[in-house]
Every structure is written in structure tokens, then in C-alpha cells.
N, C-alpha and C positions, 0 to 999 in steps of 0.2 A: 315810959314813953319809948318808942322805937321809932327807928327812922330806917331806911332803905336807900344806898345811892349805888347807881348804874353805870357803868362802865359799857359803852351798847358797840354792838357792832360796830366795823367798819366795814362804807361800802367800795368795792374797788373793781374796776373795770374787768368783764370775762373776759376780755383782750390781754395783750399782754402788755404790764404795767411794769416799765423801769425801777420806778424808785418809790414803790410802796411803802410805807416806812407805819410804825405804830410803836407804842412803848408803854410801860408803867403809868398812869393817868398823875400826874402829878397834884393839878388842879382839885381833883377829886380829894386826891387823900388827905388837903389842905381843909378841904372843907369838913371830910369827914369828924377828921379831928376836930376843930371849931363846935361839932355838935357834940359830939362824943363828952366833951369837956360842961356839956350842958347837962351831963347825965341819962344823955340818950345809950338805951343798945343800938348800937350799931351796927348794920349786915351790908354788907358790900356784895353786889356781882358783877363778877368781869368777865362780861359776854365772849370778848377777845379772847383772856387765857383761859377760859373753861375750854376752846379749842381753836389755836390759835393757825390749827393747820388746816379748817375744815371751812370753804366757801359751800353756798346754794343761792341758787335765783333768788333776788328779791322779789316779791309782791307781782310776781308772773313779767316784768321787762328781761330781755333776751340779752341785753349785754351790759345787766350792770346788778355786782352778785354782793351777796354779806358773809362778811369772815367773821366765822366765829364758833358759838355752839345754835343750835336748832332752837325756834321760837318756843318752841311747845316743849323743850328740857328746862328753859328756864325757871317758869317760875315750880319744881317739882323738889325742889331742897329747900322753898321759900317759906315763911311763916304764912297763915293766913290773913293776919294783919299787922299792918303800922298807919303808924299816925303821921308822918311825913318822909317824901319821896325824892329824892333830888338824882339830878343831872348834870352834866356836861356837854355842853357842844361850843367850840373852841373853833371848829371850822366847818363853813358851810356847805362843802361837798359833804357832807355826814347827815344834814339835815334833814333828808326822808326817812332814812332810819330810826332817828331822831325820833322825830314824829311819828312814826308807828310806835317805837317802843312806851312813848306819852302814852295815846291812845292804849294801847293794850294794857299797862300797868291801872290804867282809869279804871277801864274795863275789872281787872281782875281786886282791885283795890278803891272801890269809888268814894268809900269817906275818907280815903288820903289824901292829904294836901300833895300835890303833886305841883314841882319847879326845877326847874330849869335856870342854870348862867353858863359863863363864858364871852368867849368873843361874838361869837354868831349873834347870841342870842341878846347880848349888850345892843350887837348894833342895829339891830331890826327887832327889839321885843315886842310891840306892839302886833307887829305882821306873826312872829312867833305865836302870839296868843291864838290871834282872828284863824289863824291858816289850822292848829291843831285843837281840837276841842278838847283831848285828855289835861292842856297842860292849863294849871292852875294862876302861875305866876312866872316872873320872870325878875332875876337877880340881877341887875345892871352895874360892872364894872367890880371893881375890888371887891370879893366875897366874906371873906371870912367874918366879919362884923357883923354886915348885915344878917346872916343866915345864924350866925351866932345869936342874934337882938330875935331873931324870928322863931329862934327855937326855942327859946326862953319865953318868949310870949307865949308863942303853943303849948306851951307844958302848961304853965297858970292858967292855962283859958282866957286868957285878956284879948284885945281886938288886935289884929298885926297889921291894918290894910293902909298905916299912916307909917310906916314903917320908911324912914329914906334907901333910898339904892334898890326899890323894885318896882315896878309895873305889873298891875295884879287884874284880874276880871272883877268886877262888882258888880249887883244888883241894884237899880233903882227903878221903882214900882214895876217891876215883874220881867226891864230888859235888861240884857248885859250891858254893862259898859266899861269902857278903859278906864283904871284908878295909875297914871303915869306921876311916883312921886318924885323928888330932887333924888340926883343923884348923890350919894355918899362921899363925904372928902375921903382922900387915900388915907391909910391906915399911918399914924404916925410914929409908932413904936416900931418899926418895922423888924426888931429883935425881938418883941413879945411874941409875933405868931406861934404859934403852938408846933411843935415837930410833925410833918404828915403822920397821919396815921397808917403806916405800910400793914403794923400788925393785921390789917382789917384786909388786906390782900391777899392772892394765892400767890406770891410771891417764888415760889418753886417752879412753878410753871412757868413764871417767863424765863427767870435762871436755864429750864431746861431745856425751853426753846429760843435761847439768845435772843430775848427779845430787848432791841432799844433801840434809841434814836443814832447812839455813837456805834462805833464797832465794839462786840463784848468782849473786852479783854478776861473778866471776867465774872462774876458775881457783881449786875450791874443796877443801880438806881437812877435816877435822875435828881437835881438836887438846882435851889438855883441860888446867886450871893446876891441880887439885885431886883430892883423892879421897876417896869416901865424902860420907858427913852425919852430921853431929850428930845429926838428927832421926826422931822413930820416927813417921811417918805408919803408918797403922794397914792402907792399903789398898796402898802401898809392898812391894816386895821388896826394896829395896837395906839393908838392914839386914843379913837372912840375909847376903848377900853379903861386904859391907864392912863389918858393923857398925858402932859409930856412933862412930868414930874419926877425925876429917876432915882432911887430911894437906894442907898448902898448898907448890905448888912455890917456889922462889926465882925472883926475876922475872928475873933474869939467864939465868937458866937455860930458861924457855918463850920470851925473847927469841929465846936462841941457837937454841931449835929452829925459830921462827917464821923469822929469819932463812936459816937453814938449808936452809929448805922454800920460801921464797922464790924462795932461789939456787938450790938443785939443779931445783925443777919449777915456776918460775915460779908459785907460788901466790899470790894476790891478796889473797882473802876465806878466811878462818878461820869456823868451827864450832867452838864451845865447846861440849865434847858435858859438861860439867859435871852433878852433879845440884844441886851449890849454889856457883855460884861468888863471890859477893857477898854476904858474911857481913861482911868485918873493911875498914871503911871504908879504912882510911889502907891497906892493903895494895893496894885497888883505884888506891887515890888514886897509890902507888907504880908500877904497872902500865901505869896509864895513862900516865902521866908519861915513862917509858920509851921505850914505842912512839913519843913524839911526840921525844922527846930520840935515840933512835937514827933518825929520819925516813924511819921506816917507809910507804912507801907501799901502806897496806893498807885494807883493811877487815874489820870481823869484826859477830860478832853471837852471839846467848846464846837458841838456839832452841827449848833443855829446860827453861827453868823455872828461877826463880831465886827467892830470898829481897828481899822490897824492904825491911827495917829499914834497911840503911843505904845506899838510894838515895835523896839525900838531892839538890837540886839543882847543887850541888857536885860530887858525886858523877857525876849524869848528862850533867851537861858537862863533865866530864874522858872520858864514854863517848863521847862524840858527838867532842869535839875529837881524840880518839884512831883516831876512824873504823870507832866501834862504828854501825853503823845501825839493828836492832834487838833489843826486848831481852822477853823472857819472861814474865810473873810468872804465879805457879800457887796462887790462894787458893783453886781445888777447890769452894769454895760460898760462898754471901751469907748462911747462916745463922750464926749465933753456934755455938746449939744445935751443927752437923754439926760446926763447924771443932773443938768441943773433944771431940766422938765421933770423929771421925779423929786424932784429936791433932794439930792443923795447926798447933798455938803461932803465930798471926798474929790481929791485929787489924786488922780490915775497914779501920776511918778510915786507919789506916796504910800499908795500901795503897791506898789511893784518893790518899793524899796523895800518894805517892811515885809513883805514873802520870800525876799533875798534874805535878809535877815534872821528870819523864819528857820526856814532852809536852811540856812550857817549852822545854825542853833541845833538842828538837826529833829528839827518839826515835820510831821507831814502838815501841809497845807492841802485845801478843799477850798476850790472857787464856786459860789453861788450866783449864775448871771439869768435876768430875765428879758426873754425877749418876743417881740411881736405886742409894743405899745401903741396905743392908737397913733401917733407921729412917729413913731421910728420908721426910717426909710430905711435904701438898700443900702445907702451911704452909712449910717449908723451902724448897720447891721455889720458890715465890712469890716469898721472901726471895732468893734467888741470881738469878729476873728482874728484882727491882729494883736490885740491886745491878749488872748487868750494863748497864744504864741509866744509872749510876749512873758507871760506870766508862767509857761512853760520854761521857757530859760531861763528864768528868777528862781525855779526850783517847786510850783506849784504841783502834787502829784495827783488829784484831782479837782473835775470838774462838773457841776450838777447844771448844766442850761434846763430850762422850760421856758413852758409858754406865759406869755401873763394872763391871768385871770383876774377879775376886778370881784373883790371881795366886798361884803354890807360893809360898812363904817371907815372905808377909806374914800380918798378925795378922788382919784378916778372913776371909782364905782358911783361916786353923787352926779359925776359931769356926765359921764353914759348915762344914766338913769334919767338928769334933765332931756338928754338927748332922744331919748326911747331908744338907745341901742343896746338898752339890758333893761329885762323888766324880770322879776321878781313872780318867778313860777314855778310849778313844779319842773318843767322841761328845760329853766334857767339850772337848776341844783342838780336834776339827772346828767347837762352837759359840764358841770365842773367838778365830778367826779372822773372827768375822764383828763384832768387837768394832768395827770402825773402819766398819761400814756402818751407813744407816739400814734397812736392808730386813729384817735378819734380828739384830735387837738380841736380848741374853741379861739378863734379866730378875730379879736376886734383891731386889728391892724387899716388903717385906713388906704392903707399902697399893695397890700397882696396880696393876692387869694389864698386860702386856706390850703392845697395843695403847695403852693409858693412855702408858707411858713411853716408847713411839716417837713419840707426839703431843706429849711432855712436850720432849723433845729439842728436836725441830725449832722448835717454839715458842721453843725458847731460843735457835736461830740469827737466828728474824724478830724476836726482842727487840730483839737485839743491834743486829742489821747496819742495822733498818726505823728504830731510836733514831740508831744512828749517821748513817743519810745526812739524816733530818730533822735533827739537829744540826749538821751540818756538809755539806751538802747539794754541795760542792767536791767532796767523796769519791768521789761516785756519778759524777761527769765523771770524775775521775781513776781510776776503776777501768774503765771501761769502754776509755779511752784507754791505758791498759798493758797490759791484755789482749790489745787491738790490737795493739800494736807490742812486744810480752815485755818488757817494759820493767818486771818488776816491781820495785814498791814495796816491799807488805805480803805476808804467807804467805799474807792470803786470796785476791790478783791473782793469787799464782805457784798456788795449789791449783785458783783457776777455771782458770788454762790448762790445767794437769794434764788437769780433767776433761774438756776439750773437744780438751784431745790424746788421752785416751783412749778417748772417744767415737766418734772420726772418723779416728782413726791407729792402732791398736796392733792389730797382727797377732795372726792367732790359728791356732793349729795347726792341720793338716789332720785330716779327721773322723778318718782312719785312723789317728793320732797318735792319738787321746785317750787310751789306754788304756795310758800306758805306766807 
């Protein structure tokens, strides 16, 4: 038996896009493993690293391109057949591409079972089906079991369409229809999952072109010690997904894989692709402790966002001693008022303490704030630049503001949706690919117009960064000097070279290509 899973383009605005970011597919390689371990060949393609530098027009729209390699190289190193197909779609700016590459793989493979998980696809699988006709089924929430039970069915020929944790097309007397089964409980061994399967990567190529979510310090994976969150943030999809169940590895255990991944691909620097890995003090305290007691020559860092209750100074010098170099937090706003309409459960002093702390420790910190919520006024808006000033003095060295967009499977995106102020279209998903640019922001703020909250934004980057180099005036020599020599530091060094590598470097298709 053979199976195929895709790594598909990303699509990302012709404009010019700040903080475009992509990495090693984690998800993917989780799964792949899970079937591999069923005795499938495995073939992976990774649309991104096969050319990680090369965009062209999507599907003939003029300002929204796909990075990666050309539609028509893909499948030309492919086998002519397999017997199942799998995907990824994690977030819903991705999901036109998504969708073509469904359809084309039908197209080029039509007795393959062809599926689809992730978050996107958890939280609207149904509309997933109906909307793409290539795609066969759909994997709702924790994977690796269910796709695990499903390949094992496949291989024996037995029936899979009662199978829990997916949503499938079936026939009855000659129509289609939705087969929506129970979702699957979380996986409860959470130390048994199988190690990703990276071997099934071209893993050289993102090494060659620094690719990852954190700054590559060096030879970089991503890797995570937890799963889920407690927490119901309001503008959040990971709920739908994971619900709010929060499962912690044994530290022996992400040890054994870090060491593992050391040994077999020389990995250096770790990405905690975590959504909260820094909840339960004395466990980090254990973790740490570890990495320094098995003398690990590593580094790592915590790029998505983290919880600071218990980054406690203690705390951040067992990060630092351990050869964490930077670390996340995501308090999303400086008002009081938003943090308890998002349900953020965080108090401001508390974080600000714990970026002092931080700082002490001698961590770079990266603040994650979002703004232009359907209630956020100007008053609020105020509140999150002083607080961002705020958080400059506490030692924070960057800061990532955007716009909000309301994502399938969160509690904003259901109340817009009651509302008809988001419906669920192609011209919904072409405008939240533009979610990571200043030029073409998507606006559901009920007090400003759309010009207002593009001026509101940037304003919150000269808070930030024009606070920080007067405060620390070192910065601004030391940003300009690792620029120069890629020597970075902080996400903001490594995202300015980004942009002046992509200004001055990244190849763009020929005119005759655009249209594919």
C-alpha cells in the first residue's frame, strides 16, 4: 500500500507582506508516521521546500500569489499511483490552494482516497467537502489514531465510513451525502505518538534556506512538549480542534526525541510549536533541568505564544540556562475591558512583571497583540499603545500587532456569522490571506473604517519599536549590525532581513506561467 501526503503551497499577498512566516509542516509528519507505522510506503511532497523562493499568480487573481514550486513540476517525480492521499490545512487563509491542490491530485489520482485534517478543516468539514469535489473525507480534531484506524482499514479492504473522528461523502441510492461521525476522544497516551516522520522530508532545503517559525539559530525543527489549552480565547480556533483538554509530555520522553533529532539530523535549535507550553511551574523547572543534566548542546525558543503566570524569574533562568534564547507572550491587548471580551484570563501587571523578569534573565521577549475587534474602541486601542510602551520599559524587544480576523471554529467567527458580517466564500478566504499585510487589511471593527485601522496598526509598530530604541537606544546599533551580517537576534532582525530578501531576491514566475 502507498499513501502520498502534501505539504501545498502557501498563498501570500503580491503586496508586500510583513510577517510571512512558514516552516517544517509538523502536523504532517505526525501523521505521516502514524501510517508509515501501518506499513505504508510513504512519499511526502513539499510544495514550499521544493522552492521555497519562487511565487507565481494564483488561478489568474492579480494580488494573491503561491510560494513554492510550479503546479505542473509537481506531480513529475510522483509515482503513478497510491492508494491514500492526505493533507493539511491548519489555517484558512491557505484554503484555495488547498482546494485546487484536492481537485488536481483527484484529477491526476481518481481511485485515491483523498483527505484532508487540521484546524481549518476540523472546524468547517462539512462546507470543506460540499465546496471541494477532489476531496474525499475529512479528519476532525486529534489525528493520528484516527488516520492510523483508517489505514489499517484500507489495507484489509474492510469498510472505514463508521470510522470516529471523520466526516466522509457517501452514496445513498445514487446521491451524495454527508456521513458526520462522533468525534474521537484525545489520544490518551500522549507519550506513545510515534516520533514525526522528518526522514520523509527534504529536510536540507529548509536548513538551506532558514526556514522556521523561530529565528534559525541553527539546524532547525520544530517539535512541541504539550497539547491543546485550557483556555477558551474567544478569537482562538484551537478549542474546536483540541478542546480544552491540555495533555503534558514526560520530560524523558521529548528528551529522548530531542536527542534523537539531534543524532539522526544534526538538529541544533528547537521550535516549540506549543499553544501553551508554560502553565505548571515545577514541570518547566523539571524540563529545564534535564536538557542541562543530559548536556544538551542546544538551543531552542517558544515563538507561538505562551502563558507568563508562572515565568517567574526562576523560572526564566532555568530558560536561559537551558539554552532557551527567546520566548513569546501573547496578551492580544492593553485593555482590561478586551482582555475579559476575549476571555484572555491574564492580568496586565502580570505580565509586564514577568517580561521584567524575562529581561533580567536575559531573554529576548516578542509581544503578540491583536487589534481591530468588533468592540474595541479608540479608547482601548490607546490602552494596548500604552501598554506596549509599557512593555518596552519592562525590556520587551519585539513586537508582532495585527489585525483580527475571525477564523472557522472560534466563538467570534460563530457571532459574525449569526450576524452575516462574515459568510463563508471564496472572496471570505481570498480576503484573509491578506490578514498578515498592511496594504489590504480586512476590517470588522464596528467604530472605524478600514483606512482608520490601517493607520491604527502601523501606529502601533512606531509605538513600539520608536519607545524601544529611545529606551534603549543599544538596540538600534544592534539591529542595524545583524541585519548586516544575518547575525539575528530578535524575530524583528530576522523578519527585516526577510523583507529585504524579499525585495531584492525572490524570483517570480514568467509572465506566461501566471495562469496556472
Amino acid at each position: 500500500m502507498k499513501a502520498l501526503f502534501i505539504n501545498p503551497h502557501k498563498l501570500i499577498p503580491r503586496s508586500f507582506s510583513i510577517t510571512q512566516r512558514y516552516s517544517p509542516p509538523l502536523g504532517l509528519a505526525y501523521i505521516a508516521a502514524a501510517v508509515e507505522k501501518q506499513g505504508y510506503n510513504v512519499t511526502v511532497m513539499d510544495c514550499v521546500a521544493e522552492a521555497p523562493d519562487h511565487c507565481f499568480r494564483f488561478n489568474g487573481y492579480e494580488d494573491v500569489w503561491a510560494l513554492g514550486i510550479e503546479f505542473d513540476e509537481i506531480f513529475k517525480n510522483l509515482d503513478s499511483d497510491y492508494d491514500l492521499i492526505g493533507m493539511t490545512c491548519m489555517f484558512s487563509n491557505n484554503w484555495l490552494i488547498n482546494r485546487h491542490m484536492l481537485n488536481l491530485l483527484k484529477q491526476n489520482y481518481p481511485e485515491a482516497l483523498i483527505i484532508i485534517g487540521g484546524e481549518h478543516a476540523s472546524a468547517i468539514p462539512e462546507y470543506c467537502l460540499n465546496d471541494c469535489e477532489g476531496l474525499d473525507l475529512v479528519i476532525t480534531g486529534e489525528g493520528e489514531e484516527t488516520i492510523s484506524e483508517l489505514a489499517l482499514l484500507l489495507k484489509e479492504g474492510r469498510p472505514f465510513s463508521h470510522t470516529q473522528g471523520m466526516v466522509c461523502k457517501t452514496r445513498i441510492d445514487g446521491e451524495k451525502v454527508m456521513s458526520s461521525n462522533p468525534r474521537r476522544e484525545r489520544i490518551r497516551e500522549i507519550n506513545s505518538i510515534e516520533i514525526p516522520a522528518w526522514h520523509l522530508f527534504p529536510l536540507q532545503k529548509y536548513f538551506d534556506n532558514d526556514i522556521s517559525l523561530g529565528i534559525p539559530y541553527g539546524r532547525t525543527l520544530p517539535i512541541t512538549a504539550t497539547r491543546g489549552c485550557p483556555y477558551e480565547c474567544t478569537f482562538c480556533s484551537s478549542t474546536d480542534m483540541w478542546g480544552t483538554k491540555y495533555a503534558v509530555r514526560n520530560v524523558d520522553n521529548i528528551i529522548y526525541e530531542m536527542k534523537y533529532l539531534n543524532t539522526t539530523f544534526n538538529i541544533t535549535n528547537f521550535d516549540f510549536y506549543d499553544l501553551s507550553i508554560i502553565i505548571d511551574k515545577r514541570w518547566i523547572l523539571d524540563f529545564c533541568g534535564a536538557i542541562k543534566r543530559e548536556g544538551l548542546k542546544i538551543t531552542w525558543q517558544i515563538p507561538g505564544g505562551t502563558r507568563s503566570e508562572a515565568i517567574t524569574y526562576e523560572v526564566a533562568t532555568a530558560l536561559k540556562e537551558s539554552g532557551c534564547k527567546n520566548i513569546t507572550y501573547a496578551p492580544e491587548t492593553g485593555s482590561e475591558k478586551m482582555i475579559a471580551a476575549i476571555k484572555k484570563k491574564i492580568t496586565l501587571p502580570r505580565v509586564l512583571d514577568s517580561i521584567d523578569q524575562s529581561y533580567k534573565a536575559g531573554l529576548d521577549v516578542k509581544l503578540n497583540v491583536l487589534m481591530g475587534f468588533p468592540d474595541e474602541k479608540i479608547s482601548d486601542v490607546l490602552k494596548t499603545y500604552l501598554f506596549l510602551i509599557r512593555a518596552s520599559y519592562h525590556g520587551a524587544t519585539d513586537a508582532s500587532p495585527s489585525i483580527f480576523n475571525p477564523y472557522p471554529g472560534s466563538a467570534l467567527f460563530n457571532e459574525l456569522l449569526e450576524r452575516n458580517e462574515v459568510e463563508l466564500s471564496d472572496d471570505y478566504f481570498k480576503k484573509i490571506v491578506f490578514s498578515q499585510s498592511l496594504h489590504h487589511i480586512n476590517n470588522y471593527n464596528r467604530y472605524h473604517s478600514k483606512p482608520v485601522m490601517t493607520f491604527l496598526l502601523i501606529f502601533s509598530y512606531l509605538v513600539f519599536y520608536c519607545s524601544n530604541y529611545i529606551l534603549r537606544p543599544i538596540r538600534l546599533f544592534r539591529l542595524f549590525v545583524n541585519v548586516a551580517t544575518h547575525n539575528y537576534q530578535t524575530r524583528g532582525e530576522y523578519m527585516l532581513g526577510k523583507i529585504l530578501k524579499r525585495m531584492y531576491g525572490v524570483r517570480k514566475a514568467p509572465k506566461q506561467g501566471e495562469n496556472h
